[in-house]
VMD Tcl script that draws the C-alpha trace (Angstrom):
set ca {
  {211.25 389.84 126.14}
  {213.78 387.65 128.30}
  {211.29 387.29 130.77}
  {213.31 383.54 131.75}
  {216.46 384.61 130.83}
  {219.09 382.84 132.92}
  {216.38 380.05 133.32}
  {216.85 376.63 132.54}
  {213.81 374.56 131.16}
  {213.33 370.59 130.70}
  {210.05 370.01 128.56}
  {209.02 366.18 128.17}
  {207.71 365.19 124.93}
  {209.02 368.24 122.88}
  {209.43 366.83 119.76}
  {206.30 367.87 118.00}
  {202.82 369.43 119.37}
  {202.38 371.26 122.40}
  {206.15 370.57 123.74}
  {207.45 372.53 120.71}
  {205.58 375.50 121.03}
  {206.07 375.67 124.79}
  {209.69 374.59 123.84}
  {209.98 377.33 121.06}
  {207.82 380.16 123.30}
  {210.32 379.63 126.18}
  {213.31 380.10 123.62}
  {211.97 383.29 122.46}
  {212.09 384.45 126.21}
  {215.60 383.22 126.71}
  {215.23 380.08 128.27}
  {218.05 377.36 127.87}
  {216.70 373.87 127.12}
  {216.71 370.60 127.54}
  {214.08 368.52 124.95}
  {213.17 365.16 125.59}
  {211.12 362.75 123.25}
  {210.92 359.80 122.13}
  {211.39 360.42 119.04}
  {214.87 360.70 118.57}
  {214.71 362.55 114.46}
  {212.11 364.76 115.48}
  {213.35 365.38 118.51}
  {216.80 366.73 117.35}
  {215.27 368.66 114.71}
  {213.19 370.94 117.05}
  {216.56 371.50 118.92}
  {218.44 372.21 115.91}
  {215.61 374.90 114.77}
  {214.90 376.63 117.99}
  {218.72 377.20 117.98}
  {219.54 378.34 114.89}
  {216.29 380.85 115.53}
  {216.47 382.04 119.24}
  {220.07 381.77 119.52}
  {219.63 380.07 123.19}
  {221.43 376.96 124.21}
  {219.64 373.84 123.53}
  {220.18 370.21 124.57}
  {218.10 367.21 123.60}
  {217.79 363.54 124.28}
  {215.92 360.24 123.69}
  {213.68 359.84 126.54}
  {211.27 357.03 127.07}
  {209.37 358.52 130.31}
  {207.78 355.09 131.12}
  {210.64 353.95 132.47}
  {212.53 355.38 135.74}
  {215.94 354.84 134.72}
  {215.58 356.77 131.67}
  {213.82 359.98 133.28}
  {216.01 359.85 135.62}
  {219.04 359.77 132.84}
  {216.95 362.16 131.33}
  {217.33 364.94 134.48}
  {221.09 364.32 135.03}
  {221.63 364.85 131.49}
  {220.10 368.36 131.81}
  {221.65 369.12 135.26}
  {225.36 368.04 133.70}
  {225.47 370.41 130.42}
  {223.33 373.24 132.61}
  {224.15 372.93 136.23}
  {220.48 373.43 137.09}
  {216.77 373.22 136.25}
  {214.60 376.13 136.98}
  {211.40 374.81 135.18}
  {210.04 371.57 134.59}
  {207.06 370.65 131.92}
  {205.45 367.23 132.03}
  {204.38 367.01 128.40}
  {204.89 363.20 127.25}
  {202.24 361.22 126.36}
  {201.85 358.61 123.69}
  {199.86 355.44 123.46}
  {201.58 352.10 123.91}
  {203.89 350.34 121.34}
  {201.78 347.81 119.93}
  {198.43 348.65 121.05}
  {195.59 349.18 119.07}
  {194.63 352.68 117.82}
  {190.81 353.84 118.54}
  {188.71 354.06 121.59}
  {188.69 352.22 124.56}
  {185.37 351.56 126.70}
  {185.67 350.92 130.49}
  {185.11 347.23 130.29}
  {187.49 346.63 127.56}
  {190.81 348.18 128.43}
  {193.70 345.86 128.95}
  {196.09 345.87 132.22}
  {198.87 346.83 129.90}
  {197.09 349.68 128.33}
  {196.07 351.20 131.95}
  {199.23 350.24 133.12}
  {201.48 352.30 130.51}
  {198.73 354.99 130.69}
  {199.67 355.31 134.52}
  {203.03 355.29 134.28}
  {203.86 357.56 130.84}
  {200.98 359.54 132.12}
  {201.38 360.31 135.95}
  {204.48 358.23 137.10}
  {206.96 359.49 134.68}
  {206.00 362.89 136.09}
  {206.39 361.85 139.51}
  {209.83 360.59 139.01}
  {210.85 363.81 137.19}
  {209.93 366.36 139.82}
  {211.05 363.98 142.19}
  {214.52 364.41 140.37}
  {214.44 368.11 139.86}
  {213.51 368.70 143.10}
  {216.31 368.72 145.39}
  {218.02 371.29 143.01}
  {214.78 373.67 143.22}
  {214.51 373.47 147.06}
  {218.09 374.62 147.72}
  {217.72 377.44 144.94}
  {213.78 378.41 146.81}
  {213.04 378.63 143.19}
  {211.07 376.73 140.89}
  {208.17 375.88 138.61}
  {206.71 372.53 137.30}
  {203.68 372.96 134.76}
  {201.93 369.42 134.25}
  {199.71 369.31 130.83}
  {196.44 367.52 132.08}
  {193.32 367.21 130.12}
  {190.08 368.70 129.77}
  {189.06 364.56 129.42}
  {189.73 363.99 132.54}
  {188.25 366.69 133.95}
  {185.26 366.14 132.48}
  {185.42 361.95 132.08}
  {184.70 362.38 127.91}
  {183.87 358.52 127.25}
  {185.65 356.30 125.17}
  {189.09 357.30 126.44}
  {189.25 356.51 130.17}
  {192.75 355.39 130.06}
  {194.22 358.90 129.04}
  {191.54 360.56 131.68}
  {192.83 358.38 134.67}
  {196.40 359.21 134.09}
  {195.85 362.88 133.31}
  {193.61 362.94 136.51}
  {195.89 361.57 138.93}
  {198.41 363.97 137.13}
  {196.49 366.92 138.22}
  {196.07 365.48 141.84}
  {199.78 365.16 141.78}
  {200.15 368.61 140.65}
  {197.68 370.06 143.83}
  {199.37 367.76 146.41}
  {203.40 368.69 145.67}
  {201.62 372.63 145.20}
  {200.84 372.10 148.63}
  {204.16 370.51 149.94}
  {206.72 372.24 148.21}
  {205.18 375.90 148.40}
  {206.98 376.90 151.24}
  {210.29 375.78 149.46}
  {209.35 378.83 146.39}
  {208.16 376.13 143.99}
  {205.35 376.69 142.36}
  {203.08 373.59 140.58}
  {200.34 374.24 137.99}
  {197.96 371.92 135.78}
  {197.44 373.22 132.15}
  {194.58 371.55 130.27}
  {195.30 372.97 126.31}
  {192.78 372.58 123.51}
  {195.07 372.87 120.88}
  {195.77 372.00 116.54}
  {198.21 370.12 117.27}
  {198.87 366.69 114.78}
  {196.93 364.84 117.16}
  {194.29 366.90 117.18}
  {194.48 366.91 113.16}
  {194.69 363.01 113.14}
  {191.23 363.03 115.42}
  {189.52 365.81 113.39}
  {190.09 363.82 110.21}
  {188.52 360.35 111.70}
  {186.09 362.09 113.11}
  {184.73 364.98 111.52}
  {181.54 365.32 112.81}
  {182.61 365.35 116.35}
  {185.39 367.41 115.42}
  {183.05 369.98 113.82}
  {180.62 369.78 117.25}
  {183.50 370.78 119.33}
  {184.29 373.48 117.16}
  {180.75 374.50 116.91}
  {180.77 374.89 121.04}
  {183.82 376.66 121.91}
  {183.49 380.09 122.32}
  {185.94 381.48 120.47}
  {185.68 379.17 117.62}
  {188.45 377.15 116.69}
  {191.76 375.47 118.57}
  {194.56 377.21 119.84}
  {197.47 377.33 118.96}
  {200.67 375.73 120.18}
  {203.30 378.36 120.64}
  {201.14 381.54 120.80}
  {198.57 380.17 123.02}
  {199.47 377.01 124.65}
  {203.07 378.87 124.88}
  {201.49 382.12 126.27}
  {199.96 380.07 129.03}
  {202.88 378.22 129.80}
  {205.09 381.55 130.01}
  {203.14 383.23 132.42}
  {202.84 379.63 134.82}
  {207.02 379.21 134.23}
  {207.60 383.05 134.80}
  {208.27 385.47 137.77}
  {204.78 386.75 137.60}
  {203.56 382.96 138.69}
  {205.55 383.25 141.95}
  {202.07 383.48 143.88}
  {200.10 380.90 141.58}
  {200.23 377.70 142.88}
  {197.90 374.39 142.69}
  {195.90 375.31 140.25}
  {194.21 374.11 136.92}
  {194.95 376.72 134.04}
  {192.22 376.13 131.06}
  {193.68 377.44 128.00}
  {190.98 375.94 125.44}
  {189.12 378.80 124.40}
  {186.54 378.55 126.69}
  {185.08 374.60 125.77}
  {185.40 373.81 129.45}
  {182.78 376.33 130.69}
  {179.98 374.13 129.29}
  {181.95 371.49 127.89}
  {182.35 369.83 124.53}
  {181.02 366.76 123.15}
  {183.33 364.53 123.09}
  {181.60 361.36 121.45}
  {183.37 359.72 119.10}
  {182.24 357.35 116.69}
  {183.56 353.60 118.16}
  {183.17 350.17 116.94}
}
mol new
graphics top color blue
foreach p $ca { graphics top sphere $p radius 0.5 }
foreach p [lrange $ca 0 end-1] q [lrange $ca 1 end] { graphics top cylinder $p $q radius 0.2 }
display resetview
């Protein structure tokens, strides 16, 4: 227990999903935080539970990542009520307003949906540790966990959008590992396979690919957000990271040893 007490975290899209359970994880370990989504209702209510359950300190905000003014609103936010940020999770991610839902193939996607993808995806990361760096560097302490994707990793068709942007997050993640490792900051990529309502929405369009991946992974079913996902995180945003640095962290049961089969069903 308290394993980040005195440690101050800003998670990115932590008003549902994986953000909560890292969000709520962190709070059981004494983390303060600062939640940002862009969902303003759900957003506050996450806050609102994880402190009347954890007893930590807890700030939130509305936070649309695709655009640099409000990340960077976002970070000096969390730096005026805390002073500091210790930890930094690049969660965010959400299709654009407007588009359509379903499947993209490589020789339909649109400028604008490759261009949000980029920038919610990778940018808006970018501009947050750029942000919450100059506090880490003078403190020679830090860690920034980026959630990337098993997609990417393994180019599942149909959604090449999400796998560019959580691709050149990862590459991000390796190249500031390598810079900023001298300065006690520590960068990791997380790729989570988790039941999150995403995950639900997908399993219930698609059942039978749903059932496939389930079928494949070795241990059987989806992880969960706060025990697993959480777990993960902990360890990557703990002490016990300090010599952990640049690398991809798999926490999906074990699908990415042989992969999954990712096909969905598209028009």
């Amino acid at each position: 227990m308290n394993r980040l007490q005195d440690r101050v975290a800003l998670i990115t899209g932590a008003g549902a999903g994986i953000g909560k359970g890292v969000a709520r994880r962190f709070a059981a370990e004494g983390a303060s935080l600062w939640l940002a989504d862009i969902n303003a209702e759900t957003c506050a209510g996450v806050a609102a539970e994880i402190r009347a359950e954890f007893g930590v300190q807890v700030g939130h905000a509305v936070a649309d990542v695709s655009e640099h003014a409000a990340v960077q609103s976002m970070v000096d936010a969390a730096l005026a009520q805390f002073g500091h940020i210790d930890i930094l999770v690049n969660n965010a991610w959400g299709r654009r307003p407007g588009s359509q839902p379903g499947f993209a193939r490589v020789e339909t996607l649109s400028d604008l949906d490759s261009d949000w993808a980029w920038r919610i995806g990778a940018q808006s990361a970018l501009w947050a540790m750029q942000a919450v760096f100059p506090g880490m560097q003078e403190r020679r302490w830090g860690r920034v966990i980026n959630m990337c994707s098993l997609n990417g990793v393994n180019a599942h068709p149909y959604s090449v959008d999400y796998n560019m942007a959580k691709e050149a997050l990862r590459t991000l993640t390796r190249s500031a590992a390598r810079e900023w490792a001298a300065f006690g900051i520590c960068c990791n990529a997380l790729c989570p396979g988790a039941a999150t309502e995403a995950y639900q929405k997908f399993a219930a369009s698609q059942p039978e690919n749903a059932a496939d991946m389930l079928r494949l992974n070795p241990m059987g079913h989806m992880g969960d957000p706060e025990q697993d996902i959480g777990g993960a995180a902990l360890f990557l945003a703990s002490e016990d990271c300090r010599y952990v640095t640049g690398n991809t962290l798999f926490v999906d049961g074990g699908s990415h040893i042989n992969g999954v089969p990712w096909l969905p069903k598209t028009k």
